[in-house]
C-alpha positions as CSV (number, residue, x, y, z in Angstrom):
1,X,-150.6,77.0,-77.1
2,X,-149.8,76.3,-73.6
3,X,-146.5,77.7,-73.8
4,X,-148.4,81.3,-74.2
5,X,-151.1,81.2,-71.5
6,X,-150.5,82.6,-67.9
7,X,-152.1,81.1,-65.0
8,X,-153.3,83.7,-62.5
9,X,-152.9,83.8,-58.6
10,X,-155.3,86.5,-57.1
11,X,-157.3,83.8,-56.0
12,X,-154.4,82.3,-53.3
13,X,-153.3,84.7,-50.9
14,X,-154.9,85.6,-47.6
15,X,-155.6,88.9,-45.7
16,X,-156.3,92.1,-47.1
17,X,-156.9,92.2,-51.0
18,X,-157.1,88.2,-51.2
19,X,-158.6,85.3,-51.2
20,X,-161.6,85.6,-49.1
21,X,-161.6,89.7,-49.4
22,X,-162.4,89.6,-53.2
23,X,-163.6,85.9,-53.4
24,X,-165.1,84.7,-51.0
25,X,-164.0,81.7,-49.5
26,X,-160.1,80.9,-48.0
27,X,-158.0,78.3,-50.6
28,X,-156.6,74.8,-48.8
29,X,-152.9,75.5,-49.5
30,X,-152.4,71.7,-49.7
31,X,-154.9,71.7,-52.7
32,X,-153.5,74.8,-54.3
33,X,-150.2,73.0,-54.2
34,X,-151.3,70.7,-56.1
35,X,-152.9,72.9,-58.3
36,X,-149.6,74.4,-59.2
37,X,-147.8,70.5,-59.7
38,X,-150.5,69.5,-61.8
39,X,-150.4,73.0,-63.8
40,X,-146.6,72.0,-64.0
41,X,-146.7,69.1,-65.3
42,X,-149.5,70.0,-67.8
43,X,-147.0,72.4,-69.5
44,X,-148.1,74.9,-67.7
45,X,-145.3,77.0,-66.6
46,X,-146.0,80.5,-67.1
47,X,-147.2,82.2,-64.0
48,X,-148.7,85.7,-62.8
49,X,-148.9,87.5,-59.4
50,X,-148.6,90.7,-58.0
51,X,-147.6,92.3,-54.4
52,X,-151.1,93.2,-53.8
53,X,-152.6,90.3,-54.1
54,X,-153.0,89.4,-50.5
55,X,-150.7,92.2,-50.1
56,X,-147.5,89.7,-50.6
57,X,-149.6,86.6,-49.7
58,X,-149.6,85.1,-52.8
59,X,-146.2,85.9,-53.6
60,X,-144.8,84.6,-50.8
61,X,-146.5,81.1,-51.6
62,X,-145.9,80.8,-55.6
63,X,-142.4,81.6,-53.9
64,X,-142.3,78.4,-52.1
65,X,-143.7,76.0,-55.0
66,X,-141.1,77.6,-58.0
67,X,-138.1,77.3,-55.7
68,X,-135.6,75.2,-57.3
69,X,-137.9,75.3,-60.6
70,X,-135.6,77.7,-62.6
71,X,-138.0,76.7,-65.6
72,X,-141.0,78.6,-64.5
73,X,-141.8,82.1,-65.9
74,X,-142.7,84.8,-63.0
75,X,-144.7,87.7,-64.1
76,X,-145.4,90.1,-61.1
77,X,-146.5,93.8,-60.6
78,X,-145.8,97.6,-58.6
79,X,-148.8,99.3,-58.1
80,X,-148.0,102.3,-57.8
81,X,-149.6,105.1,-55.5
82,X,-151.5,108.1,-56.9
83,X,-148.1,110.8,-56.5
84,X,-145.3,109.4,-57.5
85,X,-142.6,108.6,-55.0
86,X,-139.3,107.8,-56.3
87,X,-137.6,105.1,-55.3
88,X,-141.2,103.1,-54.4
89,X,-141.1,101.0,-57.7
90,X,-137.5,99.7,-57.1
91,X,-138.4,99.2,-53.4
92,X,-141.6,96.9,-54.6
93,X,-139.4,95.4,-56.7
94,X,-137.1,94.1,-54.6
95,X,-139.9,92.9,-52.0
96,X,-141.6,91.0,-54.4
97,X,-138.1,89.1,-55.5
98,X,-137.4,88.4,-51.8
99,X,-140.9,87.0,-51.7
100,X,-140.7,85.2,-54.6
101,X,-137.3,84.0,-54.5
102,X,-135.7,85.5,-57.3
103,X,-132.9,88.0,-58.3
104,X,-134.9,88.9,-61.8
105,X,-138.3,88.7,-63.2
106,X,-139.0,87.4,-66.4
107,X,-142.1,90.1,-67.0
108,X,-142.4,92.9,-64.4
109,X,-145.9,95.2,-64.9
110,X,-146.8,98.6,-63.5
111,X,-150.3,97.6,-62.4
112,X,-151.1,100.9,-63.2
113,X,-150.7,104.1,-65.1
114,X,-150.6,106.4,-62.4
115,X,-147.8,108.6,-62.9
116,X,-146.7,105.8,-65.8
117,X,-143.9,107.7,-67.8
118,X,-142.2,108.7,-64.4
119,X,-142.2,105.1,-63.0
120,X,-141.5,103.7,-66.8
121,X,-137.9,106.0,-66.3
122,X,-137.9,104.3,-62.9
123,X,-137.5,100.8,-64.3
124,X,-135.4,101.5,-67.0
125,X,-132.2,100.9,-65.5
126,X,-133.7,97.6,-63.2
127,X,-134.2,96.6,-67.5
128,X,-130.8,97.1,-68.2
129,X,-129.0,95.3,-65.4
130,X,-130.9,92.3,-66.3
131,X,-133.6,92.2,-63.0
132,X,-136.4,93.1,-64.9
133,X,-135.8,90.7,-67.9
134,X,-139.1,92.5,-69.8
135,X,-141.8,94.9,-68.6
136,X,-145.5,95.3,-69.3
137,X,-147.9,98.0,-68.6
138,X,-151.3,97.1,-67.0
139,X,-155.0,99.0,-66.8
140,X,-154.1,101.0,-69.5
141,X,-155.5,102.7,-72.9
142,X,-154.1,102.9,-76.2
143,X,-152.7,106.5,-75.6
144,X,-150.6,105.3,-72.5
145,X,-149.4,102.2,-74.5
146,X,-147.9,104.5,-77.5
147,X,-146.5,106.8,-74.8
148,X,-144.9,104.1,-73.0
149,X,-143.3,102.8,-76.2
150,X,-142.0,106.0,-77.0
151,X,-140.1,106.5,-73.7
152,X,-138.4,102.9,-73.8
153,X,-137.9,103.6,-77.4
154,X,-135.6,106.6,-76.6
155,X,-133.7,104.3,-74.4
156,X,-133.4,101.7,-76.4
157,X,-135.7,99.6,-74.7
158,X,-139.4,97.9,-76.6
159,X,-142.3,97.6,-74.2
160,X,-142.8,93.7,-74.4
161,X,-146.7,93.6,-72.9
162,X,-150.0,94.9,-72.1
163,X,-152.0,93.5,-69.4
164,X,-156.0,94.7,-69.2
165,X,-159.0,93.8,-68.5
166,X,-161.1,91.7,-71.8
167,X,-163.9,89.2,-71.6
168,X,-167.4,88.5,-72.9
169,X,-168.6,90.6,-70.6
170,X,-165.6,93.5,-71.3
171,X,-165.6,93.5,-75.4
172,X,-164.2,96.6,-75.6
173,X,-160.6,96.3,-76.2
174,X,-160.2,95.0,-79.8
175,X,-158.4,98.0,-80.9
176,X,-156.2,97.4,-78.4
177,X,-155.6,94.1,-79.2
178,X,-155.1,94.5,-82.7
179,X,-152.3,97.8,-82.4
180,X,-150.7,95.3,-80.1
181,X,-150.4,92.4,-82.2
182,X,-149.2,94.5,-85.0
183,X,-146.6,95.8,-82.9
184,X,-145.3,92.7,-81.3
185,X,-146.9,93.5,-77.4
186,X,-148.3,90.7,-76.4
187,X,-151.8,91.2,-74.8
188,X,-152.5,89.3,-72.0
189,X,-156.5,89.8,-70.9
190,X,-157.5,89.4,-67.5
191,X,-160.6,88.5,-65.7
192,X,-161.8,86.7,-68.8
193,X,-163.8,84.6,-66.5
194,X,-165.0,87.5,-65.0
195,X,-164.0,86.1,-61.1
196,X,-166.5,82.9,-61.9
197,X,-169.7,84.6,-63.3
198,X,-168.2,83.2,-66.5
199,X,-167.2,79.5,-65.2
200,X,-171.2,77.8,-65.1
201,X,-170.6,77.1,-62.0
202,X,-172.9,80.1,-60.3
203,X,-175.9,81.6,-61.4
204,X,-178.6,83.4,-59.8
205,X,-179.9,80.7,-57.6
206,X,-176.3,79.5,-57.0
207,X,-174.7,82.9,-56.1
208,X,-171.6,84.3,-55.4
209,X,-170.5,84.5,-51.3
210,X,-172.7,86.7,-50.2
211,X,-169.3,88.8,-48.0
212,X,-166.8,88.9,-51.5
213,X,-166.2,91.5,-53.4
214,X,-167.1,89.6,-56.5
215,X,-170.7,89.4,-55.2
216,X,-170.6,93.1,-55.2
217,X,-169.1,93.3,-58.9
218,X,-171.8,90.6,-60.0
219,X,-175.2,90.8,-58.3
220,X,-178.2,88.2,-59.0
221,X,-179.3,90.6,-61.5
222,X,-176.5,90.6,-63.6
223,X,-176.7,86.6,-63.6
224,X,-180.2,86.5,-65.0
225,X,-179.0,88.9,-67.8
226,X,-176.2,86.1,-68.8
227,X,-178.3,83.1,-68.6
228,X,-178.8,82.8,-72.3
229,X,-175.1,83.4,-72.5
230,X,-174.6,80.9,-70.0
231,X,-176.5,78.1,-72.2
232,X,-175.0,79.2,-74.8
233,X,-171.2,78.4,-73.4
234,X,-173.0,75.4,-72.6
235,X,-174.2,73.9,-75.9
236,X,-171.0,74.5,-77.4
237,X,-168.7,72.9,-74.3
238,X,-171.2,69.8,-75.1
239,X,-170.4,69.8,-78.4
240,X,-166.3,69.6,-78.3
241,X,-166.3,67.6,-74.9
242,X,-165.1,70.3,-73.1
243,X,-166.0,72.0,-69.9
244,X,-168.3,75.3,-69.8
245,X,-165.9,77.1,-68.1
246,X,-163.6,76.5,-71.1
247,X,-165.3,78.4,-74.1
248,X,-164.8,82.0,-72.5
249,X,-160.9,81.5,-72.6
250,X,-161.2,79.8,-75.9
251,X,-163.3,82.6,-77.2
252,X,-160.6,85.4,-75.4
253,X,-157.9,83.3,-77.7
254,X,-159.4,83.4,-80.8
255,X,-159.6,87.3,-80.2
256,X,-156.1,87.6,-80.3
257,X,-155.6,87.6,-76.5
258,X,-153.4,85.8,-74.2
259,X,-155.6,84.7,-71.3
260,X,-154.7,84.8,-68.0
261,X,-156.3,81.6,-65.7
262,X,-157.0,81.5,-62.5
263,X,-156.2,77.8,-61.1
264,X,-156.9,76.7,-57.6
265,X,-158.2,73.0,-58.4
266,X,-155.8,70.3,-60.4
267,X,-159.1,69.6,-62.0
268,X,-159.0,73.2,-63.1
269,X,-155.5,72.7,-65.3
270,X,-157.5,69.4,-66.7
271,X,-160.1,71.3,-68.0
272,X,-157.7,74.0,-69.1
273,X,-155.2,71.7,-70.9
274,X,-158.2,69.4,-72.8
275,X,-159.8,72.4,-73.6
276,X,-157.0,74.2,-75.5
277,X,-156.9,71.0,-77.9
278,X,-160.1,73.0,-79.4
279,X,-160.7,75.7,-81.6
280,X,-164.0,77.6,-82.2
281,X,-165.3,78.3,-85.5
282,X,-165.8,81.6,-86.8
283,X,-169.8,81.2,-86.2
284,X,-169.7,80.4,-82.6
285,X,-166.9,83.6,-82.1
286,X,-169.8,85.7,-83.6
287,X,-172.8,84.5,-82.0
288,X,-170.9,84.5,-78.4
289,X,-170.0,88.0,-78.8
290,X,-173.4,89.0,-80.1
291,X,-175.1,87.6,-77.2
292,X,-172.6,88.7,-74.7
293,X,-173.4,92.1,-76.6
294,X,-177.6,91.5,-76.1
295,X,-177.0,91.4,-71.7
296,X,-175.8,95.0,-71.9
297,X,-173.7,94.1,-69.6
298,X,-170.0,96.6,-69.9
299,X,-168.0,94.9,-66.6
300,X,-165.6,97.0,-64.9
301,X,-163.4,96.9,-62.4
302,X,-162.9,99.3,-59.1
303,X,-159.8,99.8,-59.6
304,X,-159.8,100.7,-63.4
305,X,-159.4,103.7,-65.4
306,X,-163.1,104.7,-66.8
């Protein structure tokens, strides 16, 4: 199982877009370091970025800890503008390789589906000189996804992923999930922690950074709303040994999803790794997702489609 889940890097960049922007507080890059060896050596070696998270921050540092380490998997994204610009997708490209080191990525995204078709034709021929070794689609509904496979299609090509937003708090997406699995996509879900709101570590008392853009997305309201959820995720950690934080992702992977963890502690990979040793039973699935259901709660991004 650890072969298939991605560990997430929003959280590690500085300036604009990153780490204390959106959450809050500035990451040690000694610890994160060892967040990533740690990961490593856990058997996790898959790993997602993008150019705007930190606006090349983040890059540039998962750049420094994979070099050398031809054994990691680099997943990183173009998001592109409103009009489309030709050439701007090749020209993130390329930054993002410089940044992270690389001549090719393993999985390269269109964060997303602004002008979509136009920058899918784009990438087609980075896919067939080998730099973009497969290519995903992000932020996107079922229609873009069958449009997207019908333009790669015509060139030969198979759209390998889909990357979108699914949680507790996002249950929205099963549909999704499912044409993907039938199709051979694979689904990665991010934000299944929902930035923390998820992890048992906050809750109204314990809030969010009050400057973050998380607090915005998750106000003390919303955390009263959750707390039976919260217990909940608690009960059933207590009952396999496992940390709160845990159930979320295992629930996200029962789904049918590929989760996509955020990892900034080497206690955090701990947790992740014991924790995937466990599967939930098909009661605890149904009552999570009925509760979740009971808050009301639909969370959404700023940035994504309605």
């Amino acid at each position: 199982m650890k072969n298939d889940i991605m560990i997430g890097t929003w959280a590690w960049g500085a300036g604009y877009n990153g780490s204390k922007m959106i959450f809050g507080k500035k990451y040690d890059e000694a610890e994160l370091t060892q967040a990533f060896n740690t990961s490593v050596r856990l058997g996790f070696l898959n790993w997602d970025t993008a150019a705007v998270y930190g606006m090349g921050s983040c890059e540039k540092l998962l750049g420094r800890l994979i070099s050398g380490n031809d054994g990691i998997f680099i997943s990183t994204k173009y998001f592109p503008d409103k009009k489309f610009k030709r050439g701007a997708l090749e020209s993130s490209f390329n930054e993002s390789m410089k940044r992270l080191g690389r001549s090719s990525a393993d999985l390269f995204w269109i964060h997303k589906p602004n002008n979509l078709l136009e920058n899918l034709r784009e990438a087609v021929h980075l896919i067939k000189d080998g730099r973009i070794k497969s290519v995903g689609i992000s932020n996107v509904s079922l229609d873009n996804i069958k449009q997207a496979e019908k333009l790669l299609a015509e060139e030969g090509l198979k759209l390998e992923a889909v990357q979108n937003h699914f949680s507790l708090l996002r249950n929205d997406q099963q549909p999704i999930i499912d044409y993907c699995n039938s199709r051979g996509i694979r689904y990665y879900a991010y934000m299944v922690l929902e930035q923390g709101a998820l992890a048992g570590r906050y809750n109204a008392e314990h809030h969010f950074p009050m400057f973050s853009m998380r607090n915005f997305a998750f106000p003390k309201s919303k955390f009263r709303k959750i707390e039976k959820l919260l217990c909940m995720m608690k009960d059933i950690a207590d009952k396999y040994g496992i940390d709160r934080s845990q159930v979320p992702i295992l629930w996200a992977i029962a789904k049918g999803a590929v989760p996509i963890v955020g990892i900034t502690k080497p206690s955090y990979a701990e947790k992740l790794s014991d924790a995937l040793k466990i599967s939930l039973s098909d009661d605890e699935i149904i009552s999570l997702t009925e509760e979740a259901r009971k808050t009301g709660i639909r969370q959404q991004g700023s940035w994504e489609p309605q």
